[in-house]
C-alpha positions as CSV (number, residue, x, y, z in Angstrom):
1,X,-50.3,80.9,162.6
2,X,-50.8,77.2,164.5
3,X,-51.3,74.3,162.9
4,X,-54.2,73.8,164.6
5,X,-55.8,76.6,163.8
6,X,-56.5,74.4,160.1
7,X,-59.0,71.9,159.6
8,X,-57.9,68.4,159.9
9,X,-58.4,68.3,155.7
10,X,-55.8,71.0,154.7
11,X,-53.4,69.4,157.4
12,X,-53.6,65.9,156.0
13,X,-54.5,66.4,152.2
14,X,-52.0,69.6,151.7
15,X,-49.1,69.9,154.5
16,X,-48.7,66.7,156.1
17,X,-48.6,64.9,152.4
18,X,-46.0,66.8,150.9
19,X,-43.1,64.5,150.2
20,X,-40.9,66.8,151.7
21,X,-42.5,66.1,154.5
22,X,-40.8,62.4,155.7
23,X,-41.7,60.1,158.3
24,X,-39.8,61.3,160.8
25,X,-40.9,64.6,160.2
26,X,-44.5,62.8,161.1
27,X,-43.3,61.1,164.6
28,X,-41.8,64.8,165.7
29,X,-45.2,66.3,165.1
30,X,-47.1,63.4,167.1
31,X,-44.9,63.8,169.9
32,X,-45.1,67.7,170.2
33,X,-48.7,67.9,171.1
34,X,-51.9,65.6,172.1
35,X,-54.2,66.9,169.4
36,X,-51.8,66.3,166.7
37,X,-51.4,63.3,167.6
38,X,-54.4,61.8,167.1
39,X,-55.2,63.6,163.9
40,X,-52.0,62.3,162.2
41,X,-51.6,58.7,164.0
42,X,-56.0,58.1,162.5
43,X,-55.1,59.0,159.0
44,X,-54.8,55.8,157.3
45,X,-54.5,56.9,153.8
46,X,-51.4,59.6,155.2
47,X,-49.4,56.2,156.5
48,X,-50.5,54.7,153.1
49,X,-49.1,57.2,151.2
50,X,-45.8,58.2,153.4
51,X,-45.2,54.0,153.3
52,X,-45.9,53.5,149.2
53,X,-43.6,56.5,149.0
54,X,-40.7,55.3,151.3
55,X,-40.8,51.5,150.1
56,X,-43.4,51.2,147.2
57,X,-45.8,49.1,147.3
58,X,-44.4,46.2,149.2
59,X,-48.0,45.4,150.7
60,X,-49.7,44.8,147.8
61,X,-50.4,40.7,148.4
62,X,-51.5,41.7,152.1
63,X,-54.8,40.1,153.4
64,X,-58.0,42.6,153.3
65,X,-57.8,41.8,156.7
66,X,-54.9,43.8,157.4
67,X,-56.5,46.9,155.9
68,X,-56.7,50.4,157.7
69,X,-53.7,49.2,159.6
70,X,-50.6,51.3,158.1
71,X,-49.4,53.3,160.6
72,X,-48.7,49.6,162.5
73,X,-47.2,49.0,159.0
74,X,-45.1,51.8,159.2
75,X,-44.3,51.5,162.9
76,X,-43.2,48.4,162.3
77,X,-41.3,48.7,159.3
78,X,-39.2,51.8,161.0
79,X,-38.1,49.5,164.4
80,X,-37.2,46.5,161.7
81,X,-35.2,48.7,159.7
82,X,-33.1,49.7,162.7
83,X,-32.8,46.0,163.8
84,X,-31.5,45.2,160.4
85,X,-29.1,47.9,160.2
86,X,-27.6,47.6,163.8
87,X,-27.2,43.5,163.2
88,X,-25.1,44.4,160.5
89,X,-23.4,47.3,161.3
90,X,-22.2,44.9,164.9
91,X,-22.2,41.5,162.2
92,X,-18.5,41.7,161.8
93,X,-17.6,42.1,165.9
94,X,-19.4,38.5,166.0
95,X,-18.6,36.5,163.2
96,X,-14.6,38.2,162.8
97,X,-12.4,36.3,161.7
98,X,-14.3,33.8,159.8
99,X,-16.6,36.3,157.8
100,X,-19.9,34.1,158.0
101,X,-23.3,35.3,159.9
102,X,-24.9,33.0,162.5
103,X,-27.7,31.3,162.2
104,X,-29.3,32.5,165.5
105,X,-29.1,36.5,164.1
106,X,-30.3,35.5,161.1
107,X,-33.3,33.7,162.8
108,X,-33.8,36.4,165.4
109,X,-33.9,39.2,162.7
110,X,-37.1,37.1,160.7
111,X,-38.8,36.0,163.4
112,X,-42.4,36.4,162.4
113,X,-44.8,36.1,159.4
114,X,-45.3,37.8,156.6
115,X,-44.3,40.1,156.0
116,X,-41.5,40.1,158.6
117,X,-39.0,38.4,156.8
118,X,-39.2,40.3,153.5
119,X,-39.1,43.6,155.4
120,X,-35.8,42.2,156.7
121,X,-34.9,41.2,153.1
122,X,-35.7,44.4,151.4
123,X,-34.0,46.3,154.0
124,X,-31.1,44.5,153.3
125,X,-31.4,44.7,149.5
126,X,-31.4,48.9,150.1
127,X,-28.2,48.4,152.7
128,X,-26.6,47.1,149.8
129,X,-26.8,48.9,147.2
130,X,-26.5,52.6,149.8
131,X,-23.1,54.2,148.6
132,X,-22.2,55.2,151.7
133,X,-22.3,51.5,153.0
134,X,-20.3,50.5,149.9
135,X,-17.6,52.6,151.1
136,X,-16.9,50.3,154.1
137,X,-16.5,46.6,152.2
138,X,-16.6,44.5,156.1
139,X,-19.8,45.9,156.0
140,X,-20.9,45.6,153.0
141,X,-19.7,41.9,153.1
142,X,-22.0,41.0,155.9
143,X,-25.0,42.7,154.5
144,X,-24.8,40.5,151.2
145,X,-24.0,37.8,153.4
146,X,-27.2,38.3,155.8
147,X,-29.2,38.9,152.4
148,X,-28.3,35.4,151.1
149,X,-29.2,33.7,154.2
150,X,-32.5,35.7,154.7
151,X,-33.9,34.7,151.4
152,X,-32.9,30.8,151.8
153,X,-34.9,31.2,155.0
154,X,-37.2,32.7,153.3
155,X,-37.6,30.5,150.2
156,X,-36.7,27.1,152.9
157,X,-40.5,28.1,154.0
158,X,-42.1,28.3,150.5
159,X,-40.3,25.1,148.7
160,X,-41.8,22.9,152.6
161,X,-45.1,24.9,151.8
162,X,-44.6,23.6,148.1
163,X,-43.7,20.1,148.4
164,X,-46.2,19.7,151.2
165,X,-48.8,20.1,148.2
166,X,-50.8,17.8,146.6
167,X,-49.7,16.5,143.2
168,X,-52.4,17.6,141.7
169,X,-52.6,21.3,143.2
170,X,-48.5,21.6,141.7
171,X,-47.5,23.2,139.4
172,X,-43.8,23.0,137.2
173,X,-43.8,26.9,136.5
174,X,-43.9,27.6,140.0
175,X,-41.4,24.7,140.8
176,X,-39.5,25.7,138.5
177,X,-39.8,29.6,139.4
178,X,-38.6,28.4,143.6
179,X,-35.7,26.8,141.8
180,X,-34.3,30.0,139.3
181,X,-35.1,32.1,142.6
182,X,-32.6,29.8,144.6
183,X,-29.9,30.3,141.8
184,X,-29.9,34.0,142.3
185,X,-30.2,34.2,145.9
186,X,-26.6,36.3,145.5
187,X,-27.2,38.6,142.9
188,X,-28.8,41.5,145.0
189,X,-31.6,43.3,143.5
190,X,-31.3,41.1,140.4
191,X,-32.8,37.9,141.8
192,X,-35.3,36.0,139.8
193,X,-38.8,37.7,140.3
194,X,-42.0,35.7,140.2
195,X,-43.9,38.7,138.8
196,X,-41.7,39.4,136.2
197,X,-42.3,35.0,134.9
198,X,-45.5,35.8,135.3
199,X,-45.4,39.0,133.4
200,X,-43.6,37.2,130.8
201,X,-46.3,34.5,130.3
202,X,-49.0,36.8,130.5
203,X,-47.3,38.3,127.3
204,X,-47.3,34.9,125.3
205,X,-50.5,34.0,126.2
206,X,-51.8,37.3,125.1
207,X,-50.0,36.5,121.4
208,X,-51.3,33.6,121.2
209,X,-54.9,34.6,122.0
210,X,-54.4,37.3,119.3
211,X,-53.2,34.8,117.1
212,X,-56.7,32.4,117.6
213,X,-58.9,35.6,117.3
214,X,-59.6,35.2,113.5
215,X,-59.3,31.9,113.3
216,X,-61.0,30.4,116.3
217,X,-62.7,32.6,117.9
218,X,-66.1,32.3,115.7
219,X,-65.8,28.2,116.4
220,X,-68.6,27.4,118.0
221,X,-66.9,23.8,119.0
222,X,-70.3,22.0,119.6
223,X,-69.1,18.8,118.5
224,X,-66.5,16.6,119.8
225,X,-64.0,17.2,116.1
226,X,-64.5,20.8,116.6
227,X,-63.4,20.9,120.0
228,X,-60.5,18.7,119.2
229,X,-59.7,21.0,116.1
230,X,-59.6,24.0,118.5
231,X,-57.3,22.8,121.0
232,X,-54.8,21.7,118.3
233,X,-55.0,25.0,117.0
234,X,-53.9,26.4,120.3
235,X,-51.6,24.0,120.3
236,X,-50.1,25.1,117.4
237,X,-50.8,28.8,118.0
238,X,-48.3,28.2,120.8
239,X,-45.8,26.6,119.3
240,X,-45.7,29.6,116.2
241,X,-45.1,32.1,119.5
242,X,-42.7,30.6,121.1
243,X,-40.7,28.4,119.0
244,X,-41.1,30.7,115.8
245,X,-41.9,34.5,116.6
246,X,-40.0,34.9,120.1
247,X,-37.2,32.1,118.9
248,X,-37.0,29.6,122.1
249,X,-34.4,26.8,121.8
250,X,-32.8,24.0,123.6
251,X,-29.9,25.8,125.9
252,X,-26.8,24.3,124.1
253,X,-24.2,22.7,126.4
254,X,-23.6,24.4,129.8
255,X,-19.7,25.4,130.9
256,X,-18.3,26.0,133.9
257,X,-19.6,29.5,133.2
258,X,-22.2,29.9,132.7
259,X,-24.1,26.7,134.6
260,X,-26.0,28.4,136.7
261,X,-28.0,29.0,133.2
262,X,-29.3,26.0,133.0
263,X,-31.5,27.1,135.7
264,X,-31.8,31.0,135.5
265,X,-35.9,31.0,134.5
266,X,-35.6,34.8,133.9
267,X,-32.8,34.2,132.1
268,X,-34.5,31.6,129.8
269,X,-37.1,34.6,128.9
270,X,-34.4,37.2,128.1
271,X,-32.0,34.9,126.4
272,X,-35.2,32.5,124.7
273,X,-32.8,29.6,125.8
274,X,-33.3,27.0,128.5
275,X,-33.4,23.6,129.6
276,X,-36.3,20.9,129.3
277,X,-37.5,22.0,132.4
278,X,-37.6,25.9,131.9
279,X,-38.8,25.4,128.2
280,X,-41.8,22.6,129.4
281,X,-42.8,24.9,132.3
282,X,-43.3,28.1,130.2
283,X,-45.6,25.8,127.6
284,X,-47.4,24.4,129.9
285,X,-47.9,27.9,131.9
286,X,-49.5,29.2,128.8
287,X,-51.4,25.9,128.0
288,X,-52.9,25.8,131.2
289,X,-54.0,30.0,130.5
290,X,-55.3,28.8,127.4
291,X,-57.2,25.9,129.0
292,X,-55.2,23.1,127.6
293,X,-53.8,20.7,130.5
294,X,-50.2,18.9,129.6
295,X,-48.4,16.5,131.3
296,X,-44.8,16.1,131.7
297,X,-43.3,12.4,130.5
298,X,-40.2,10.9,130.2
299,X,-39.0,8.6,127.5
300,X,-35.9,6.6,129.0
301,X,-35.0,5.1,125.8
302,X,-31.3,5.9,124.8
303,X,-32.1,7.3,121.0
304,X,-34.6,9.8,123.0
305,X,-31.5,10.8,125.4
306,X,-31.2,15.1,125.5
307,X,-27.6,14.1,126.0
308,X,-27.2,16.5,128.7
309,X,-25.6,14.1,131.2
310,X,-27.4,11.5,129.4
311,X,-30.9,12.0,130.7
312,X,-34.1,11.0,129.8
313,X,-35.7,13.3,127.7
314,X,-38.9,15.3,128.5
315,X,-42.2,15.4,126.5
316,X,-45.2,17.1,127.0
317,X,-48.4,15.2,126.2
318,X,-51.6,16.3,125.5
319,X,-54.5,13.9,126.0
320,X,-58.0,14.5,124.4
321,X,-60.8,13.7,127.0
322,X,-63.0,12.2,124.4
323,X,-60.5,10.3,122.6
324,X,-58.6,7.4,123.0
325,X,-54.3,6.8,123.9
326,X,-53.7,7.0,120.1
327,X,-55.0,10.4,120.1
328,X,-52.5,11.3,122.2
329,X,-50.2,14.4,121.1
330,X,-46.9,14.6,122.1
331,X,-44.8,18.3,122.4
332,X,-41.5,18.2,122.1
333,X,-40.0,21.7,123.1
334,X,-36.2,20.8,121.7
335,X,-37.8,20.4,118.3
336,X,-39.9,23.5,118.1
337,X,-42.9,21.9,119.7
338,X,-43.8,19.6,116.8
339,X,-47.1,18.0,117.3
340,X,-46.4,14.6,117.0
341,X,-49.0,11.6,117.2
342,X,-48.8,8.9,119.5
343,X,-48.0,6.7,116.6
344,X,-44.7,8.0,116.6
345,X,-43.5,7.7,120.3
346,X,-45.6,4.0,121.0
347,X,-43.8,2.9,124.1
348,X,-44.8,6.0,125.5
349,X,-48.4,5.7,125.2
350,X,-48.5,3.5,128.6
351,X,-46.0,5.5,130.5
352,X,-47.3,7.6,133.3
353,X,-47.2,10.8,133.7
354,X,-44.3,12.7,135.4
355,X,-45.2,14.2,138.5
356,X,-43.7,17.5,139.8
357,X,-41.1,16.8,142.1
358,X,-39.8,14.3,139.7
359,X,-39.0,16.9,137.0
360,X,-37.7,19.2,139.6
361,X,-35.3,16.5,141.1
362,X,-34.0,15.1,137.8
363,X,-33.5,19.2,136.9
364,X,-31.6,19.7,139.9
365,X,-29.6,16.0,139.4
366,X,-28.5,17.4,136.4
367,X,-26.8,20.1,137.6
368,X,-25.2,18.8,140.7
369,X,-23.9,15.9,138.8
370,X,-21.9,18.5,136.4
371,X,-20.8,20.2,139.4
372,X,-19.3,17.2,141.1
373,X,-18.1,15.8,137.7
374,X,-15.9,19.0,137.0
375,X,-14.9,19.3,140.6
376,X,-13.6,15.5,140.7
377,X,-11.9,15.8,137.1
378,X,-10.9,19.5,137.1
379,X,-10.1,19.8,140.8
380,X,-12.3,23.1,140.1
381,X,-12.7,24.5,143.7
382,X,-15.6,27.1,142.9
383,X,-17.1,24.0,141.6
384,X,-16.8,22.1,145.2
385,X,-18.4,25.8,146.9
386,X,-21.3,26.3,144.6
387,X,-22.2,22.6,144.8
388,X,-22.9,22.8,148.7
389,X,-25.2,25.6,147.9
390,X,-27.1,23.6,145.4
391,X,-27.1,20.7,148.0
392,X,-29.0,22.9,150.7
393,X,-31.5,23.6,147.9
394,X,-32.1,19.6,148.0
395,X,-32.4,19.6,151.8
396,X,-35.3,22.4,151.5
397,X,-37.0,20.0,148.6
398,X,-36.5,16.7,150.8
399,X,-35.8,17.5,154.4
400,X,-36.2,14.4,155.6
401,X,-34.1,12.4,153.2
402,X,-31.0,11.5,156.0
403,X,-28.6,11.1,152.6
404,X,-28.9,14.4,151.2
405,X,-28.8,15.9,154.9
406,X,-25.5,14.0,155.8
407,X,-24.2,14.9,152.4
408,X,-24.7,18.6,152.4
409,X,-23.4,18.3,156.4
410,X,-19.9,16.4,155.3
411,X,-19.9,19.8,152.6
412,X,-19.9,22.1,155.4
413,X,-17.5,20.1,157.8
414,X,-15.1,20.4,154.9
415,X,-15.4,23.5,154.3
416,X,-16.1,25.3,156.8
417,X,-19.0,27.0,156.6
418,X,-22.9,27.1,157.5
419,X,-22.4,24.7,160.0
420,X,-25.1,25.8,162.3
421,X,-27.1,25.7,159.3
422,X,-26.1,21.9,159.3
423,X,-26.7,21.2,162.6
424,X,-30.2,22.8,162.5
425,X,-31.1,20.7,159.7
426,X,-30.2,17.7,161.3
427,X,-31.9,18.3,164.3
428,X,-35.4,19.2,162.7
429,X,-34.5,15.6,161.1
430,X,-34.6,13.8,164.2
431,X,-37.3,15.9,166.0
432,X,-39.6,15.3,162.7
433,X,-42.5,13.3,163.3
434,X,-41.8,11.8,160.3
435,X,-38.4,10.2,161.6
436,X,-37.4,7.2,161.0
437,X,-34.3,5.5,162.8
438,X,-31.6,5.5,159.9
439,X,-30.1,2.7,158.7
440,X,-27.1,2.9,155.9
441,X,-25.3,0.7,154.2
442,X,-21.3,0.5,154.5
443,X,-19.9,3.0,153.5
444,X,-22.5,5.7,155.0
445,X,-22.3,8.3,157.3
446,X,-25.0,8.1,160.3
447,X,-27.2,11.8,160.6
448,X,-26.4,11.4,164.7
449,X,-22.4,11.1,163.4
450,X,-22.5,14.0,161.2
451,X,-24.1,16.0,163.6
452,X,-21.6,15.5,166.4
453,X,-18.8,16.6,163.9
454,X,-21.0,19.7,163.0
455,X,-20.6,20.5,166.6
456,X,-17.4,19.8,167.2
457,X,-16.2,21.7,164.1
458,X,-18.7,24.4,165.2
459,X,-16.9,24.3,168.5
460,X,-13.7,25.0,166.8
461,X,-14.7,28.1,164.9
462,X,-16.0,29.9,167.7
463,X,-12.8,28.9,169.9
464,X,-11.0,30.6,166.8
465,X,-12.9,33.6,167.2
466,X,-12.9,33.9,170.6
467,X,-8.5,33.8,170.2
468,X,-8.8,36.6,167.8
469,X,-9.9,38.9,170.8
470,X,-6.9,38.4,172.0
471,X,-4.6,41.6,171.5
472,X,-0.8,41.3,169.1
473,X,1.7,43.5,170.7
474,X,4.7,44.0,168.6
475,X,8.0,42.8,169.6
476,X,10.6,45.6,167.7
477,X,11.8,43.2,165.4
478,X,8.9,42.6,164.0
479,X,9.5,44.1,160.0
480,X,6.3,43.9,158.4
481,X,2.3,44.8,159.7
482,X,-1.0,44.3,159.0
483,X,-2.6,45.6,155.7
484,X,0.5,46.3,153.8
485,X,0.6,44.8,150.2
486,X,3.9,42.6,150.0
487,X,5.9,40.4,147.9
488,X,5.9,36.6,148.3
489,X,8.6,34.5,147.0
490,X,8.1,30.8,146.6
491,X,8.6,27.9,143.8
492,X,6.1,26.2,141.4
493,X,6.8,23.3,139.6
494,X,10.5,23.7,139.9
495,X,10.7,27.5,139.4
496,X,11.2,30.4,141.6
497,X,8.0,32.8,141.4
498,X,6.9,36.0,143.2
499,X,2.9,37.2,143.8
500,X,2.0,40.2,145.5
501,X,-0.2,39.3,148.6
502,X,-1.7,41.0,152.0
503,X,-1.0,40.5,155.2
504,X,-3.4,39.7,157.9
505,X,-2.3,38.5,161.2
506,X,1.5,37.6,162.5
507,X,3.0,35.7,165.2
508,X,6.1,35.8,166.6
509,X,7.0,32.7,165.3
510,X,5.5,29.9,163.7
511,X,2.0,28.1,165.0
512,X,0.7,25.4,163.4
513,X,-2.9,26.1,162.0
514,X,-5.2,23.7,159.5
515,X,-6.9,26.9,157.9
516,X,-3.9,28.6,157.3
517,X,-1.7,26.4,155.3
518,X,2.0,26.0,156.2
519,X,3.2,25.3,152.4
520,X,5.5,28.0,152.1
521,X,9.0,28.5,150.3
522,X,7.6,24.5,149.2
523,X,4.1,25.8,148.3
524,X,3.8,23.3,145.3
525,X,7.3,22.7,145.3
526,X,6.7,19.4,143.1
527,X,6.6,18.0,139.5
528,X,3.6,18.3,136.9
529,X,3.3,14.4,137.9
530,X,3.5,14.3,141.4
531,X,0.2,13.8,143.4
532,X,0.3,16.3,146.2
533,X,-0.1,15.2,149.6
534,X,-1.2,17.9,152.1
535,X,0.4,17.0,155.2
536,X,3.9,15.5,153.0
537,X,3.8,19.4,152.0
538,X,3.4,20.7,154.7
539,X,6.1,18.4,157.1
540,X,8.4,18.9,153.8
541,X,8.1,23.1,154.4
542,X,9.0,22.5,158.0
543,X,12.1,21.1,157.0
544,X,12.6,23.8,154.1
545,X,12.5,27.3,156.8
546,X,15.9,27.3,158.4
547,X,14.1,28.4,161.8
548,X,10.5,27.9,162.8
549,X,11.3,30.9,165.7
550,X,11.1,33.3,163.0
551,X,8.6,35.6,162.8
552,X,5.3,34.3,160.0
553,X,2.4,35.9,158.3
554,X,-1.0,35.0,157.6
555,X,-1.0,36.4,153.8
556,X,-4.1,35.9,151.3
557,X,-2.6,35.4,147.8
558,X,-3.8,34.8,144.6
559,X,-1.9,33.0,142.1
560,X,-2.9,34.1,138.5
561,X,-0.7,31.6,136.9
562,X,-3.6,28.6,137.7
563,X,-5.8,28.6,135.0
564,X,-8.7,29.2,137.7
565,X,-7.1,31.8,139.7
566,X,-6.3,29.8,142.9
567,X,-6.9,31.9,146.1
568,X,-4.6,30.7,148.9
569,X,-4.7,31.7,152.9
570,X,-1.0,31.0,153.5
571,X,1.5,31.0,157.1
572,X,4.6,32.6,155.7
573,X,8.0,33.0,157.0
574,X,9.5,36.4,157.3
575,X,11.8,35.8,155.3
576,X,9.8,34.7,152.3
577,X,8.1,38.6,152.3
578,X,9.9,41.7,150.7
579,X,7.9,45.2,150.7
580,X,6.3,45.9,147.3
581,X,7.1,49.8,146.0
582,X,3.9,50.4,144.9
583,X,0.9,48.7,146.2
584,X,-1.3,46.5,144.3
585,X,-5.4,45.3,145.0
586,X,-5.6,41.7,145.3
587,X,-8.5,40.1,144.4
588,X,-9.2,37.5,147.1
589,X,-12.8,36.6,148.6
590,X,-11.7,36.5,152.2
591,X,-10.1,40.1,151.8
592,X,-13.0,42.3,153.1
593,X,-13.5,39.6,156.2
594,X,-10.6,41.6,157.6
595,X,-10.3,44.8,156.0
596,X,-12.5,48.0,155.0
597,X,-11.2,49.4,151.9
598,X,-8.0,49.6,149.7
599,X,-6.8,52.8,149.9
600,X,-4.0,52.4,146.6
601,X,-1.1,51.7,148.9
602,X,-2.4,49.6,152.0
603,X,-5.7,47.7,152.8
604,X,-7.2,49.5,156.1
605,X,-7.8,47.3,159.2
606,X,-11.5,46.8,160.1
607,X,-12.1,47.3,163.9
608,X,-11.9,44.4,164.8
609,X,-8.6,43.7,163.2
610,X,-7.2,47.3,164.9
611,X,-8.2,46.0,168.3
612,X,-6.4,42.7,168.1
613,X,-3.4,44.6,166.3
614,X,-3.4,48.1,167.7
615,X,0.0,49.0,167.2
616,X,0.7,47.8,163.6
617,X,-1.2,51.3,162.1
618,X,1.3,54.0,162.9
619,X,4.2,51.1,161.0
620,X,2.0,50.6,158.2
621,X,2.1,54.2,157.7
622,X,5.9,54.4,158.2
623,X,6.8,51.8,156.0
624,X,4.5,52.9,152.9
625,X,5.5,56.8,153.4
């Protein structure tokens, strides 16, 4: 029996939208004969329902104007999907050895609006969590890696669409919402979700409505007292939900932990802890619902500190229309919401009111102020990382502010990373029409300065992996190879010590190289006391290694002995390496830039790292058994 020998109904309402029929199944049938062609590729609700079913409802906040459109939908979703998968599937033959996407794939990949760039995103959310991508950890490396850089793109757009916003059309909650989003750009599926806040205040704001029923809802506030009653009795309707049925509190004192808290809105809901930010947003969220503007104000004065890095602390403050600046009431969220009269707080009856961005900036201060603190006392290098990342989030909120720019530049220069990021930052800064020709003070670095060194560091990297192209061939007295787990000897403070480690690359005998360190045998070979000096170590390990014509090893080793794990990329000796009997995994961040998996006695070689060192397999394999 043909197909067409069935009306157009039972083919679209009973065959064609079975769900074991797929997509692809779809696109076959279209291309195996005219009429069915047309009768599938004009059925908008089949595309609908084949789309919802293959990636939910992702087009729920589309236009009207975009209706009866979802076989384009569809169409298009399909050809991004393979765009997204083939960029990172051929990510690691670009970026190897230095594991960090460019810029320009990125940018190629989202080009176009909505909802181009959160097809790319969700795509890349599914590539990551796929088991069979997981298997392969190079790839799964550069997917998270894409993912991250996707959604700063994405959210870059929405905090310039945000601050480009009047005051008065702002609002903390969502502020505060762009910010939590930006904390958990690298936590996959788990990323803050602006439905869920809104969920969540939806669900206070329905308690306290239920609340007011009985009590309120028969007022028929004619006068001006009875009006004034009922708004205090929201008021205080919200502060028995929040502060005394669902328990919110002042977050207590953030660690190195657990910092990226103090900004986690989600967090705030599930934990009912948060910062004076979180906690004034959500109150004045549900205020607002209710009816009931508040304004955010600071009170400077040192017995009002919220001793978190000694800032001022943050009031909400209710104004009654009719009344006067004594009838001001003031909220404090870090004392259950107390209504307090203006009598109490008088020098802050004439202060103005906080604006938006000042809250988020002194919210974001905060914590990048910790970050440096514990980086400069502790020496804490996750510290140093995280507070680059925190950095770019102050060049999306101010970007053209030359001082954060140049600072979140000299953080990329030093470490290495996102410097076409950098580079394009600057250059928006000077192509703005907003610019402004900089001028610093003494001790400041110019924009056009930083951006040369962008360049020229830039430069660098892709001269680095251009070399790793380059194929090893073993000389035969070569002892050790690529991906075995070995044992590195050195001394610490004094003392002899041994960590297993994995090697990556070899030479035939030493080269000097500024990301692999040369501190070997020496690596801190110096007293509790003693200030190290980099390039003292490093001319003092020459001196150590009897011969610099031995063969050395780029090893990545972590030394478990530091009370922050220290990761190290090191340029070993031969002599320094003995083969382990039984391999270990070691737990370094740079690990998957170079190899696919662990196996349980060898790491195994991505491609990339096979085709620069084709012949160190078949001794890997000799050497382990």
């Amino acid at each position: 029996m043909s197909l067409l020998s069935l009306s157009n109904e039972v083919l679209i309402c009973y065959i064609f939208s079975l769900d074991t029929i797929s997509i692809s199944d779809l696109q076959s049938l279209m291309v195996s004969c005219r009429p069915l062609y047309n009768i599938i590729r004009e059925s908008d609700e089949l595309w609908r329902l084949k789309f919802i079913k293959r990636w939910g409802n992702f087009l729920s906040q589309t236009p009207n104007s975009y209706e009866n459109v979802w076989f384009e939908w569809t169409t298009m979703r399909l050809k991004k999907a393979k765009e997204v998968q083939k960029a990172v599937q051929n990510m690691s033959s670009v970026a190897y050895p230095l594991g960090q996407s460019p810029l320009i794939v990125i940018n190629k990949l989202i080009a176009g609006s909505y909802p181009i760039p959160e097809y790319v995103q969700n795509e890349l959310e599914e590539i990551v969590y796929d088991k069979k991508i997981r298997e392969n950890k190079t790839t799964l490396h550069y997917a998270r890696d894409v993912l991250v850089k996707v959604r700063i793109s994405i959210l870059d757009k929405k905090w310039r669409d945000f601050m480009a916003q009047p005051e008065s059309q702002k609002s903390l909650f969502e502020g505060v919402a762009l910010i939590s989003q930006w904390s958990t750009l690298e936590l996959g599926e788990e990323q803050t979700c602006l439905k869920d806040l809104e969920s969540s205040i939806e669900k206070i704001t329905d308690r306290v409505k239920q609340l007011l029923e009985l009590e309120v809802g028969k007022v028929s506030c004619a006068s001006t007292d009875e009006r004034k009653k009922k708004n205090l009795k929201i008021l205080d309707s919200i502060n028995q939900v929040m502060f005394n049925e669902l328990g919110f509190k002042k977050l207590p004192h953030f660690y190195t932990s657990d910092y990226n808290l103090y900004c986690n809105f989600q967090q705030a809901f599930e934990t009912k802890e948060g910062c004076p930010a979180v906690l004034c947003a959500i109150y004045q969220e549900v205020a607002r619902k209710m009816g009931i503007v508040c304004e955010a104000v600071y009170c400077a004065q040192s017995w009002f500190s919220d001793n978190v890095m000694n800032r001022p602390k943050l009031f909400l403050r209710w104004k009654d229309s009719t009344g006067s600046e004594e009838d001001s009431i003031y909220i404090d969220v870090f004392l259950g919401g107390y209504l307090n009269q203006s009598s109490l707080y008088p020098s802050l009856r004439k202060q103005p009111a906080a604006s938006v961005d000042s809250v988020l900036f002194n919210m974001l201060g905060v914590l990048t102020r910790f970050m440096w603190n514990q980086y400069d006392e502790f020496g804490l290098e996750m510290m140093r990382d995280n507070l680059s990342f925190y950095v770019r989030l102050q060049c999306s909120m101010s970007p053209q502010n030359p001082n954060v720019i140049t600072f979140y530049a000299e953080h990329c220069i030093g470490l290495g990373i996102q410097l076409d990021d950098a580079i394009q930052l600057l250059q928006n800064y000077f192509q703005s029409p907003e610019y402004k020709p900089f001028i610093g003070g003494l001790f400041s670095r110019s924009p056009s300065k930083m951006l040369e060194e962008c360049i020229s560091k830039l430069n660098e990297q892709k001269a680095e992996i251009a070399a790793a192209k380059t194929v090893h061939h073993r000389p035969s007295s070569l002892k050790f190879s690529v991906g075995l787990v070995v044992m590195c000897n050195y001394k610490k403070w004094g003392r002899n010590f041994k960590k297993p480690c994995v090697i990556v690359s070899w030479n035939v005998k030493f080269q000097e190289s500024i990301v692999w360190k040369s501190k070997v045998t020496s690596v801190y070979d110096y007293s509790d006391n003693e200030e190290v000096d980099e390039d003292k170590v490093c001319s003092r390990t020459k001196k150590v290694i009897p011969s610099q014509d031995q063969p050395h090893y780029h090893i990545l080793m972590v030394d478990d002995s530091d009370e922050d794990n220290s990761q190290f990329q090191l340029n070993v000796p031969e002599e320094t390496l003995e083969l382990l009997p039984a391999a270990v995994p070691i737990k370094h961040n740079k690990i998957w830039f170079h190899f696919e998996r662990f196996d349980g006695r060898r790491y195994f070689p991505n491609a990339e790292k096979r085709a620069q060192f084709p012949e160190d397999e078949a001794i890997t394999l000799s050497l382990i058994g």
